[in-house]
N, C-alpha and C positions, 0 to 999 in steps of 0.2 A: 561539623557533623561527623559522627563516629558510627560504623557498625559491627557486628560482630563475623560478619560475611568476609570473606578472603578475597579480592580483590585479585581480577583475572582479568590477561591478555586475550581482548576475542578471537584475534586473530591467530590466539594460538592454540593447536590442537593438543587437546585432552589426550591421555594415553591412559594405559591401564593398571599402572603405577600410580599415578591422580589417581582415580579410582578406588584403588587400594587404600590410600590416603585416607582420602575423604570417609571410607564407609569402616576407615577402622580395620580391616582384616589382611590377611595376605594375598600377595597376588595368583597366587594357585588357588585361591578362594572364587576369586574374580574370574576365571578362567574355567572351572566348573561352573558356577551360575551363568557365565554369560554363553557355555557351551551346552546345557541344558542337560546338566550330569545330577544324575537322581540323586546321589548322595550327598544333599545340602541343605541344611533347616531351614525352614520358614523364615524365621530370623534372619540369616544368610544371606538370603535369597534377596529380603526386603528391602536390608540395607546399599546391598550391589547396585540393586535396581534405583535405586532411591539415589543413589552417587553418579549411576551413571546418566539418568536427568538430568539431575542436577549441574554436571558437569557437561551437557552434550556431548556426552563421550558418540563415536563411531567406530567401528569397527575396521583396520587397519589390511582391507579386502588383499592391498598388493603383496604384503609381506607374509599374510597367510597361505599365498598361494605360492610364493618361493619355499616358506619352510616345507610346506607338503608338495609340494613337486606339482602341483594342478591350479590351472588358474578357476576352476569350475565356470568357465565358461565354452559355450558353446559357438562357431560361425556356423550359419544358414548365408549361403551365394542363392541370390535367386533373380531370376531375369527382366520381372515387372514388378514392380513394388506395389502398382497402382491395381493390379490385377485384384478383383475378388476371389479368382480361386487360391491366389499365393497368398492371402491374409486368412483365409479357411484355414490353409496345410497348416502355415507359420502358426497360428494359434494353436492346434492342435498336438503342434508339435512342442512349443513355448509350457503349453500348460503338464506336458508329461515330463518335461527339463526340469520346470519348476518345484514339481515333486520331490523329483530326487536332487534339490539343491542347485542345478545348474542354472544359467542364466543361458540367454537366447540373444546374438549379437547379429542382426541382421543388416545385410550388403547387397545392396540392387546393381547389377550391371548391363538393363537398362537391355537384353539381347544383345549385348556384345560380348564376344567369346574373349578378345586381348583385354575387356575388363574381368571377365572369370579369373582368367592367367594372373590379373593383380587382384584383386580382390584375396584369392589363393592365397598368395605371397605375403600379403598385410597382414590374414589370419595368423599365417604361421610366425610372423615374424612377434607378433602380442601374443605367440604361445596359448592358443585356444586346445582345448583339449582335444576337439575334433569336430567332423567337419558336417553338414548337410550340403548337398548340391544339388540344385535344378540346373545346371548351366546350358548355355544357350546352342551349342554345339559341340557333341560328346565325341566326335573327332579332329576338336582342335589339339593342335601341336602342344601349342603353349602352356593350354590347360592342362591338358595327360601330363606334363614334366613336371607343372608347377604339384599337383597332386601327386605325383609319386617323390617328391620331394619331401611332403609335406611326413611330420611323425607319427603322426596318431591316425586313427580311425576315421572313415569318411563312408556316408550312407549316401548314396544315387535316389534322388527323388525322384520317381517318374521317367527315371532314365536309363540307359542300359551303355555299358561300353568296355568292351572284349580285354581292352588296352590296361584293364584297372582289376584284374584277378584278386586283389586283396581288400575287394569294396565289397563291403554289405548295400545291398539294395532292395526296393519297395517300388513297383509301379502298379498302374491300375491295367488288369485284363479290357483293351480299349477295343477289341477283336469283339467280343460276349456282346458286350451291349451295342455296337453300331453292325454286328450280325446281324440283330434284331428287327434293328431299322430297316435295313436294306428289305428283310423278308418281307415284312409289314408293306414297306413300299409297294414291294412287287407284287403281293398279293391283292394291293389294291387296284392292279394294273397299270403300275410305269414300270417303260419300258425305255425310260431313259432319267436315270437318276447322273445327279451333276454331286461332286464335294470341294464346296470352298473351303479347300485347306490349309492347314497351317504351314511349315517351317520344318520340310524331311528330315531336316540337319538331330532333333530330335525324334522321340519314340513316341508320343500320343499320334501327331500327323504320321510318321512313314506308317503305322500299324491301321492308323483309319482309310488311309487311302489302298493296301493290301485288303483290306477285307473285301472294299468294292471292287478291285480287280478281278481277283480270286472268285468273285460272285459272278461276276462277268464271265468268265473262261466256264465255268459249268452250267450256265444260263442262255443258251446261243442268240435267243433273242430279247437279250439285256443289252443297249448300251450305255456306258458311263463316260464321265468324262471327269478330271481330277485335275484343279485350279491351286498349285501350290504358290504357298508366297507367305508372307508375314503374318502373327497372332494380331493384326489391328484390324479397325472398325473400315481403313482405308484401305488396304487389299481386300476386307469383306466388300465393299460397294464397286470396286472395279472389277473385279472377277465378277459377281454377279450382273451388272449392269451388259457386261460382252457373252457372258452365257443367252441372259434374255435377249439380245439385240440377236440372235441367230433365225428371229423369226418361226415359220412352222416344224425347223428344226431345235428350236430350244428343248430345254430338260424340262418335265413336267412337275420333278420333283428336285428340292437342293437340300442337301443337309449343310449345315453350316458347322464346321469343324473347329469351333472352339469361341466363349461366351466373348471375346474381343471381337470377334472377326463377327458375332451377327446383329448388331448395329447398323453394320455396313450394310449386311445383305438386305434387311429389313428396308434401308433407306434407300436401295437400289430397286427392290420391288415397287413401293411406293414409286419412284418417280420413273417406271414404266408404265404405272396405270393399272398393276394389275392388283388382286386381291389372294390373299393364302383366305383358306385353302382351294376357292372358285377355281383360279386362272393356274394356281401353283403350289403343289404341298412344301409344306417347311419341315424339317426337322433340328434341330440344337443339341450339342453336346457342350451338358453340366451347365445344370440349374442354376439360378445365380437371384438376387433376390429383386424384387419388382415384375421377374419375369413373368410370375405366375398372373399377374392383372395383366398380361397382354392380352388380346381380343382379336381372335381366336386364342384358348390356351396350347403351348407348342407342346409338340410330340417330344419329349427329352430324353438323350443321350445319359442316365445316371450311376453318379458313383456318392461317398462319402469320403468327402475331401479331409473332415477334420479326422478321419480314420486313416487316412493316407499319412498327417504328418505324427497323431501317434504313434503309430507303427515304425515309421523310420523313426522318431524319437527313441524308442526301445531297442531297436538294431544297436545305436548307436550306443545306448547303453550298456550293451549287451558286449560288445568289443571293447568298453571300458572298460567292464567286469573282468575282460579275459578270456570270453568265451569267442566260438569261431563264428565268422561271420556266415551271414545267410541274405539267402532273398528270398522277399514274399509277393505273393502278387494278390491283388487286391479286387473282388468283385465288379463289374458294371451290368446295368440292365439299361431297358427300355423302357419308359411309359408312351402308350399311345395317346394320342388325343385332337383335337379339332383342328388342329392344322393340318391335318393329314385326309386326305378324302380321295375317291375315284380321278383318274386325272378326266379335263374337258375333252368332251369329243371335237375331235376337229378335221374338217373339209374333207371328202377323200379324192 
């Protein structure tokens, strides 16, 4: 049996030379059509296209980025993977990469600062063009060296750190909106607001737990109390579970400083018997999805996440370009709503 087809190694890759071949033209032919250069006939166009089917050609991603000096990819270091809000930013920030041709290589280290420090060191070592960071601790050692090491450009998610003068950065104003809350609180008469918080080592927690301070020292008869410790569902139910057990000294009111951490708080209520907003207001910061069918709907902490990784996606473009880095800070509010009520009158 005979045919007129060319008999081919699958295992071997097509180049652009094949190509060439097959569709008849020259290779600077092939290289305008498959680079999307106007000046190329219909014709042209057809048969490149039509060769390089035929051939499974692919495009030759690592030697493209040697000749032009850019691998067009992008590292994002970010500390949960599993997080909803870090799949918001990540997308947000992926789809404005996308635009401008870069790719998005993301790297979880899990809240660990010595995995930031390699994580760093990996990106640079694959020659990524530059960096996004959420890292887990903006005064680690390891980190600060490995990023000033690093060549290119690097954009601070949600982060701030003195140590890094030549970083563009974007975080959310976390002051504006848990402002709000606190007033709201108080206006509704607590006079003892609690915040199960996250992890000072970053900038959302130390900035949430300053607000309620600060509200404190101009409020003489406010007191607060501030429960730091880890972004999980298991620092949320132990901190809150020892706040409630203070009896008729417990907080009337808790906000819960960040969507990992109110799981916990939620299943520490419940298993002291009491009810939001009856026995205890709630408040959450950054909506997250399901939340809104909870029963009572919660008072929320809000920002626009997939704005957040926009925004440093364009930073970061922006210092590709050549231009001088900047920071932005980025809106939050508050929504009121039924979880939030008068606190219980109790004994006197």
């Amino acid at each position: 049996m005979t045919t007129d087809e060319p008999r081919t190694d699958p295992t071997r890759r097509a180049g652009v030379r094949q190509v060439a071949e097959r569709a008849g033209v020259a290779l600077s032919s092939v290289s305008r059509v498959l680079s999307g250069h106007p000046d190329v006939s219909e014709l042209m166009r057809h048969r490149v296209l039509d060769a390089v089917a035929a051939l499974g050609y692919e495009p030759d991603h690592l030697a493209q980025s040697l000749r032009r000096g850019a691998s067009m990819t992008v590292g994002y270091v970010v500390g949960d993977i599993s997080n909803p809000l870090t799949a918001q930013i990540a997308l947000g920030a992926e789809t404005a990469l996308r635009r401008a041709g870069y790719s998005l290589l993301l790297v979880n280290s899990t809240s660990d600062p010595d995995l930031d420090a390699q994580h760093i060191r990996l990106l640079r070592q694959r020659r990524t063009d530059g960096l996004l960071l959420a890292m887990a601790d903006e005064r680690h050692a390891a980190t600060i060296a490995e990023l000033e090491r690093y060549p290119g450009p690097c954009v601070l998610v949600d982060r701030v750190c003195a140590k890094l003068p030549r970083a563009s950065g974007v975080h959310s104003d976390h002051r504006a909106g848990l402002s709000a809350a606190v007033e709201h609180l108080y206006r509704l008469g607590h006079r003892h607001i609690a915040l199960v918080n996250g992890d000072p080592r970053v900038l959302p927690a130390r900035e949430r737990a300053a607000v309620l301070r600060r509200f404190a020292r101009g409020v003489p008869d406010l007191e607060v109390t501030v429960r730091p410790g880890g972004f999980t569902a298991a620092h949320g139910r132990d901190a809150t579970a020892a706040l409630l057990a203070g009896g008729a000294g417990r907080p009337t009111a808790v906000i819960a400083g960040g969507n990992q951490i109110l799981p916990g708080v939620l299943a520490a209520v419940r298993a002291a018997g009491l009810t939001v907003p009856t026995d205890l207001s709630l408040v959450t910061c950054d909506q997250v999805a399901l939340v809104e069918f909870l029963r009572p709907p919660l008072a929320t902490v809000t920002r626009d996440l997939g704005d957040l990784g926009e925004v440093a996606a364009a930073l970061l473009l922006e210092r590709l370009s050549g231009r001088a880095r900047r920071r932005v800070t980025l809106p939050t509010g508050f929504r009121a709503d039924h979880s939030c009520a008068p606190p219980p009158k109790r004994p006197t």
